[in-house]
N, CA and C of each residue as an Amber inpcrd file, in Angstrom:
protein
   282
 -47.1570000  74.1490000  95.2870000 -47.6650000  73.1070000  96.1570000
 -48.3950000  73.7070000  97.3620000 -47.9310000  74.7110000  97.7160000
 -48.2100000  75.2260000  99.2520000 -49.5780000  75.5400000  99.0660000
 -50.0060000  76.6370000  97.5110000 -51.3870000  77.2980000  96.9160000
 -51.7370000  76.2220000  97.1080000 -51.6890000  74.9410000  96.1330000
 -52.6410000  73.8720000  95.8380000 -53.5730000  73.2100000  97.2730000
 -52.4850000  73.2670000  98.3210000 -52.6210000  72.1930000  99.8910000
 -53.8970000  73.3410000 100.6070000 -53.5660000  74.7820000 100.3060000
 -54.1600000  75.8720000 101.4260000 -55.6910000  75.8400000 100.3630000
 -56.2590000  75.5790000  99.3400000 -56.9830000  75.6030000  98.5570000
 -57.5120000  74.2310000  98.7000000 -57.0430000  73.0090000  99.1550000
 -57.4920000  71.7960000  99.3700000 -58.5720000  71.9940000 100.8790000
 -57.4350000  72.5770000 101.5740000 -58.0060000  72.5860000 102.6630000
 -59.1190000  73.5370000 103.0930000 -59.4450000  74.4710000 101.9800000
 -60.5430000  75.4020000 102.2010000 -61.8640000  74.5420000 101.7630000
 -60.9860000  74.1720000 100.4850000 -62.4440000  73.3580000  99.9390000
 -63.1950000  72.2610000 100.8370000 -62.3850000  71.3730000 101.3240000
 -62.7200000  70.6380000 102.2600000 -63.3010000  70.9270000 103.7420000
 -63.2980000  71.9170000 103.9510000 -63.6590000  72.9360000 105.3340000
 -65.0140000  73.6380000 104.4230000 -65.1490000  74.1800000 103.5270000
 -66.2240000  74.5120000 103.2620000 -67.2560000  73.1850000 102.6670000
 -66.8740000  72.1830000 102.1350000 -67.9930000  70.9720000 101.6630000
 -67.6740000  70.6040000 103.1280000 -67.6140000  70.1710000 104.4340000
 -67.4360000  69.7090000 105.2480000 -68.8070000  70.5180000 106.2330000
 -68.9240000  71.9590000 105.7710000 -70.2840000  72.7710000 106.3370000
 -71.2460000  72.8200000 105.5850000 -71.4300000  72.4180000 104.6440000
 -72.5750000  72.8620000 103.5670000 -73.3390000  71.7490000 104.5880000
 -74.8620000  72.3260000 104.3310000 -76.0860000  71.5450000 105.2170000
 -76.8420000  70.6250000 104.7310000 -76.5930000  70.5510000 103.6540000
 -77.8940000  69.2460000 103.2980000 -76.9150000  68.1290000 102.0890000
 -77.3170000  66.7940000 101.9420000 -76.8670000  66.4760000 101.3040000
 -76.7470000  66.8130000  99.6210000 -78.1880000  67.7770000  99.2670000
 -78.3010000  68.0600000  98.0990000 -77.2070000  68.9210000  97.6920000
 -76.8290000  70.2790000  98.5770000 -76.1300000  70.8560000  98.6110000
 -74.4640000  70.4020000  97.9680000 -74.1640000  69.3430000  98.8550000
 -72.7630000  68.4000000  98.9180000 -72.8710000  67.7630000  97.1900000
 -73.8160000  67.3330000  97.1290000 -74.0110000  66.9280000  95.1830000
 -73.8990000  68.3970000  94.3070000 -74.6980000  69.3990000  94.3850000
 -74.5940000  70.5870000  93.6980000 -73.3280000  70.7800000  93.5420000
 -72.1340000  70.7490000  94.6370000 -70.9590000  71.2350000  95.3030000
 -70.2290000  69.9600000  93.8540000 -70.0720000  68.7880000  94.4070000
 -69.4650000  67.9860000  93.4850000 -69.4090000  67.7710000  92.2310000
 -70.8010000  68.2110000  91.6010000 -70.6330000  68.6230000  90.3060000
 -70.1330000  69.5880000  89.6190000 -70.3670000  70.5810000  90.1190000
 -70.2310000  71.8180000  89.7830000 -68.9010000  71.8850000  89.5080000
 -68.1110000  71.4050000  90.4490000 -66.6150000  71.9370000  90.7580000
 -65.8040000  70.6610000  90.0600000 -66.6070000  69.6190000  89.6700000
 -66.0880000  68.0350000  88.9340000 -64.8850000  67.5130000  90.0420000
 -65.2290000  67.3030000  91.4050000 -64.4700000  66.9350000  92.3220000
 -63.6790000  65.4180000  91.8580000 -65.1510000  64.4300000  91.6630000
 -64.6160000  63.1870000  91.1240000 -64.4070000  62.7600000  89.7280000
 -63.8940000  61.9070000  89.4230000 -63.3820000  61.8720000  87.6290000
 -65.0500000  61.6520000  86.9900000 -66.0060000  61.3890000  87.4490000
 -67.0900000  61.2510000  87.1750000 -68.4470000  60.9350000  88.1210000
 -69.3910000  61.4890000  87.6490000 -70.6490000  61.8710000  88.7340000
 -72.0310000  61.6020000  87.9330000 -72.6280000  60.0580000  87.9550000
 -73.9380000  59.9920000  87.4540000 -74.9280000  60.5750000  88.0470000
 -75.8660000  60.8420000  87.5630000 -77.2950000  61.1470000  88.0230000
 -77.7560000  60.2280000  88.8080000 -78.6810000  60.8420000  89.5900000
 -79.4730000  60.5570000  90.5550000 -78.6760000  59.8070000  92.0670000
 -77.9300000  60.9790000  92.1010000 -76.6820000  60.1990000  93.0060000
 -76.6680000  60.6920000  94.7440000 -76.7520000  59.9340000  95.8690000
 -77.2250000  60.4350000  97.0840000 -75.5230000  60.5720000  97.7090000
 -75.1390000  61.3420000  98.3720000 -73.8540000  61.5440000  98.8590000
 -74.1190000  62.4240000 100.2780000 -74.4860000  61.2010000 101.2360000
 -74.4180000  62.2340000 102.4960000 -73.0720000  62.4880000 103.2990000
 -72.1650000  61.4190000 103.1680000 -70.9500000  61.5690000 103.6810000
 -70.0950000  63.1160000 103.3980000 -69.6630000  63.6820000 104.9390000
 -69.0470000  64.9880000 104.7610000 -67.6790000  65.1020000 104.1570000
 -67.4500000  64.0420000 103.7970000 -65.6750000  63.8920000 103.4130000
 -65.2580000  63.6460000 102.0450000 -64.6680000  64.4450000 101.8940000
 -64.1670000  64.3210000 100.4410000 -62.6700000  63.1730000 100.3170000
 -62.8500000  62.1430000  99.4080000 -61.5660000  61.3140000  99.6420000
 -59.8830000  61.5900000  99.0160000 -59.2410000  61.2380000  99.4850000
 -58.0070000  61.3220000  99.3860000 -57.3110000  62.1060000  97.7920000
 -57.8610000  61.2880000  97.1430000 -57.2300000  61.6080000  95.7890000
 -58.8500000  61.0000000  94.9460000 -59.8370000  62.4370000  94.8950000
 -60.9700000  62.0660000  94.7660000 -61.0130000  62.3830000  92.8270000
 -60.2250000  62.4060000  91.8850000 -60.1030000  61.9830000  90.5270000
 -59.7870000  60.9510000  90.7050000 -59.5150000  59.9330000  91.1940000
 -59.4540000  58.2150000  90.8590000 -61.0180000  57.5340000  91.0320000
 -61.9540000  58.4810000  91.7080000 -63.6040000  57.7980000  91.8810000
 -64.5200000  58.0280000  90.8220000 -65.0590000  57.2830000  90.2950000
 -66.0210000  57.2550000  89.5680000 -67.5310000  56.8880000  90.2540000
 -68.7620000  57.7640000  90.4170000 -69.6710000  57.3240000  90.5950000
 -70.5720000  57.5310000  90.0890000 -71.6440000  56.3920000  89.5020000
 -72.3550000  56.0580000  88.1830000 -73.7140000  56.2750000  88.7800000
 -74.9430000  56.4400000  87.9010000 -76.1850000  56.9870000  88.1850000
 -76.4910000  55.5540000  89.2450000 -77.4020000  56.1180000  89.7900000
 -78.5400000  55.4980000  90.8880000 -77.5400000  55.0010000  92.0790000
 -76.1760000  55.9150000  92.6400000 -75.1150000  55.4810000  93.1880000
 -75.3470000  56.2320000  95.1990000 -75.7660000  55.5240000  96.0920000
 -75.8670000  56.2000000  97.4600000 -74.4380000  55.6330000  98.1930000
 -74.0760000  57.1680000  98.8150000 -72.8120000  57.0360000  99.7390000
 -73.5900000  57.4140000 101.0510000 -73.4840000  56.7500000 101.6640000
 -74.0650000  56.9310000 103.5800000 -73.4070000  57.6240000 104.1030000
 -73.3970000  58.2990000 105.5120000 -72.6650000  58.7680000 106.2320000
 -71.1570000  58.0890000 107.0500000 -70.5180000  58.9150000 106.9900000
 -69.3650000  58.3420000 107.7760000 -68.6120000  57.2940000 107.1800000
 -68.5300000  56.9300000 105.8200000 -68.2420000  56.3880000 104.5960000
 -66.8100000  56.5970000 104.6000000 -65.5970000  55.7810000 103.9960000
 -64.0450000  56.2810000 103.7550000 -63.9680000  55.9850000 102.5230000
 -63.8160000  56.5270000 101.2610000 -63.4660000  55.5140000 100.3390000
 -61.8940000  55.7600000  99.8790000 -61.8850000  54.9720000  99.5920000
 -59.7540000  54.2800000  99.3330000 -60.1340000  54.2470000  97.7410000
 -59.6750000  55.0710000  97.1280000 -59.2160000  54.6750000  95.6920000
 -58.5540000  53.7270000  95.5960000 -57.4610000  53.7110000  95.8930000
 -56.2470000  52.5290000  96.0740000 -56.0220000  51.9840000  97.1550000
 -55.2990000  50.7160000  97.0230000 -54.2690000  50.5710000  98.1890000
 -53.0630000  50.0820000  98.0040000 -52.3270000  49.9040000  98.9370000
 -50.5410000  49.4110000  98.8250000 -50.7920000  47.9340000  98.7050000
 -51.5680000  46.8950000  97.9170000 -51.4800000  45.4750000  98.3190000
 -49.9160000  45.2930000  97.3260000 -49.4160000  46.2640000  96.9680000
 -47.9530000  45.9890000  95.9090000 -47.3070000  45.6440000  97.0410000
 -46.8940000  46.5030000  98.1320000 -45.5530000  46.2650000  98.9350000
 -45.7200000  44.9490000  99.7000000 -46.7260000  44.6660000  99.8380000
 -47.1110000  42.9780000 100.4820000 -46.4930000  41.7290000  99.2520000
 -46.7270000  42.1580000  98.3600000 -46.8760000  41.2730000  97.3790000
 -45.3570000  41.5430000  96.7470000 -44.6340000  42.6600000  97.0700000
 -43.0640000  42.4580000  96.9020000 -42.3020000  41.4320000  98.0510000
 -42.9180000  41.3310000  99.1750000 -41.9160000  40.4740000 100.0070000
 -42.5640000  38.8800000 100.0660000 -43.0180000  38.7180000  98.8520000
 -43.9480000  37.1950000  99.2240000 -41.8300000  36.8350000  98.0200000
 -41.7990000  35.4370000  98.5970000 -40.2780000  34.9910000  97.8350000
 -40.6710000  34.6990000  96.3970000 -40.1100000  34.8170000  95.7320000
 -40.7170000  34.5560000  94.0350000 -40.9430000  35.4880000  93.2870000
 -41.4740000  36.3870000  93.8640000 -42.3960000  37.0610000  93.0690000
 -41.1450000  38.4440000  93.2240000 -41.9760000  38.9860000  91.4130000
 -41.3970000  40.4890000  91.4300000 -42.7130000  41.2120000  91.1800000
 -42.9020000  42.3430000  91.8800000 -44.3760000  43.3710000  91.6890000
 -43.7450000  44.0800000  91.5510000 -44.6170000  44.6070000  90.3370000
 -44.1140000  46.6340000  90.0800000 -45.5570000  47.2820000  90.8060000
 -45.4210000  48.2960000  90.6710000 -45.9860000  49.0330000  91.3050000
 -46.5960000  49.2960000  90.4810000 -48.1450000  49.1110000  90.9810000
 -49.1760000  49.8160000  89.4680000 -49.2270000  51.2640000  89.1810000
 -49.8110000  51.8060000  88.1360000 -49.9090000  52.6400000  87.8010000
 -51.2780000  53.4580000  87.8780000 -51.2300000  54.4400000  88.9610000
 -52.6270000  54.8540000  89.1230000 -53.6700000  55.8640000  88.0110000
 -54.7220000  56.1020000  87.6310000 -55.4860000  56.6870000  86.9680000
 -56.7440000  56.1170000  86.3200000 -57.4180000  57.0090000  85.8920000
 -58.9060000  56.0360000  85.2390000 -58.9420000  55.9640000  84.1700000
């Protein structure tokens, strides 16, 4: 775990300096950051997301700057305290 976190955090410190957005696409393919990467795809945002194998992004796809994207979210634990209802917890992957 410790390798995996100190190797997260390099990668992310180095795509976080690369200079151009073309660069940041070369970078994402190459290395298959997200579960999938169409062509002709603009990605200026410096941030790589959370748990970036749950994103898929399909040809003719622009990410802007300063962008967050959320693979998921917790709407389960909301939806456990509504009365009635039982939620399981989904199951994440693509």
């Amino acid at each position: 775990m410790k390798k995996y976190f100190k190797r997260t955090i390099w990668q992310r410190m180095f795509f976080y300096l690369l200079p151009s957005s073309d660069a940041r696409i070369r970078y994402l393919k190459k290395h298959h950051v997200f579960a999938e990467m169409g062509d002709n795809c603009f990605y200026q945002c410096r941030r790589i997301p959370v748990e970036p194998r749950l994103v898929k992004l399909h040809n003719n796809v622009v990410i802007a700057a300063d962008v967050n994207i959320v693979p998921h979210d917790v709407i389960h634990i909301m939806a456990r305290k509504l009365p009635g209802e039982t939620v399981r917890q989904p199951l994440l992957g693509v």
